[in-house]
RONU-74004 format. One record per atom (N, C-alpha, C): residue in one letter; y, z, x. Coordinates in pm, whole numbers, plus 50000, padded with zeros to 5 digits. Layout:
BEGIN
AYZX
...
REM end
This chain:
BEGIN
X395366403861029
X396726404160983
X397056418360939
X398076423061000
X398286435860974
X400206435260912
X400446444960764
X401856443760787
X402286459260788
X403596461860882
X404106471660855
X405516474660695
X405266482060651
X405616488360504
X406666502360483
X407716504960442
X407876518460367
X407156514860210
X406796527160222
X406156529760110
X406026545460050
X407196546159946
X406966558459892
X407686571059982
X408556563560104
X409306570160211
X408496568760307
X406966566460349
X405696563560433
X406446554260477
X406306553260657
X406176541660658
X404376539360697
X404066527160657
X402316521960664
X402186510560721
X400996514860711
X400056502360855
X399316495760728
X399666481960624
X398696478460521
X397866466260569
X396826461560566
X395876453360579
X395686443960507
X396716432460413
X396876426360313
X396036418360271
X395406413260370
X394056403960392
X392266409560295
X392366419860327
X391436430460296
X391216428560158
X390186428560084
X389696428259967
X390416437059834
X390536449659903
X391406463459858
X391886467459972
X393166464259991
X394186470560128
X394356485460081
X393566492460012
X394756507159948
X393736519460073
X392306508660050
X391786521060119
X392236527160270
X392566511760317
X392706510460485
X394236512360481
X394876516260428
X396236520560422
X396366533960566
X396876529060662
X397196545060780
X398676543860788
X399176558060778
X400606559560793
X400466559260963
X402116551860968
X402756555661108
X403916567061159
X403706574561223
X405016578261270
X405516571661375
X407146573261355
X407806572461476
X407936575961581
X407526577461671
X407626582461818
X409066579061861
X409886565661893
X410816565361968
X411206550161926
X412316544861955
X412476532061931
X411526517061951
X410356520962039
X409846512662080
X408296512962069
X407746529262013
X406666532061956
X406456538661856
X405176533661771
X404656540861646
X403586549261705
X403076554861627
X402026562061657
X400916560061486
X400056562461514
X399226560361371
X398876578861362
X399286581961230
X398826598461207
X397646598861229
X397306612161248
X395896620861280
X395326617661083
X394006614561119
X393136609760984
X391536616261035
X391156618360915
X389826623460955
X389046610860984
X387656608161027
X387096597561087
X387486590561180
X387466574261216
X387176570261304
X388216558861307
X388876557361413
X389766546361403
X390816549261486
X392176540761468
X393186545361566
X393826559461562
X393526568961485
X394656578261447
X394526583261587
X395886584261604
X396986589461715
X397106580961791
X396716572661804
X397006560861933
X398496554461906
X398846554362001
X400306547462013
X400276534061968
X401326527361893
X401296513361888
X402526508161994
X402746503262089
X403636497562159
X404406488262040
X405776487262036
X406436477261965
X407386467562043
X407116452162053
X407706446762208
X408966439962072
X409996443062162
X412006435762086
X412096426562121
X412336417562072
X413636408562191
X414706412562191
X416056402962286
X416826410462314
X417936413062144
X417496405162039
X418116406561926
X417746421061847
X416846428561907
X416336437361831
X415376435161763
X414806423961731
X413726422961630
X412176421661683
X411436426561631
X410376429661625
X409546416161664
X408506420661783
X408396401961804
X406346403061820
X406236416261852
X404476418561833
X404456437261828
X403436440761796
X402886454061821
X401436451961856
X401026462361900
X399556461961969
X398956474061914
X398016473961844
X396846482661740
X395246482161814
X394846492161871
X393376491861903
X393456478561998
X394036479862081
X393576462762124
X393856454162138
X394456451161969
X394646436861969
X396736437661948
X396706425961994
X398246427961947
X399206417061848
X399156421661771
X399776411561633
X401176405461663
X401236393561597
X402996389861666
X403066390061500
X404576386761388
X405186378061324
X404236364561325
X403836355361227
X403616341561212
X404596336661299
X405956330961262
X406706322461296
X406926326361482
X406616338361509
X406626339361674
X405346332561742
X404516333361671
X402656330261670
X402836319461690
X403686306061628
X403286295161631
X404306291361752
X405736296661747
X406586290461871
X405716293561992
X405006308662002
X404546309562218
X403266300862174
X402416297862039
X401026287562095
X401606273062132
X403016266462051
X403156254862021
X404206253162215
X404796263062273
X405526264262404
X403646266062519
X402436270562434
X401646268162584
X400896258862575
X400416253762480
X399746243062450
X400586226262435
X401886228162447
X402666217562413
X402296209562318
X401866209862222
X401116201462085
X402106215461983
X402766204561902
X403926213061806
X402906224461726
X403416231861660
X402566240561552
X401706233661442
X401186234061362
X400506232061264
X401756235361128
X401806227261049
X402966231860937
X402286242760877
X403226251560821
X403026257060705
X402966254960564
X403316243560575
X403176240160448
X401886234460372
X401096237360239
X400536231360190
X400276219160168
X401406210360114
X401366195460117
X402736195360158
X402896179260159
X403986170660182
X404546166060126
REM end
């Protein structure tokens, strides 16, 4: 789970999941409407790799792709598994 952030005028790549998200904190730049880029960082990891950012036609943000893998939104996550698997989503909710 990855979320994108301004922060402090940054915008960031935070890892919320993570025990301490502060360390794994990587800024993004903007490249263009449709890509980020992750800044140059010393060590090992994505810095500089492009993140592709896929729209729909509303404008909104529907996945990006990091090293690999490519993250959607939850609520997009569950409509394309619950449209290929035809078995509805799993609720979100805790109880009933």
């Amino acid at each position: 789970m990855v979320d994108v952030a301004e922060l402090a005028g940054r915008l960031v790549l935070v890892r919320p999941t993570w025990p301490d998200p502060l360390p794994g904190v990587e800024e993004l730049q903007v490249v263009d409407a449709d890509t980020l880029r992750v800044a140059a960082q010393p060590g090992f990891g994505p810095a500089g790799e492009p993140v592709p950012v896929e729209r729909d036609a509303g404008g909104h943000v529907v996945s990006l792709r990091l090293g690999g893998v490519t993250y959607r939104p939850v609520e997009e996550f569950r409509r394309r598994r619950s449209s290929t698997t035809g078995r509805p989503a799993a609720s979100s909710r805790l109880w009933d």
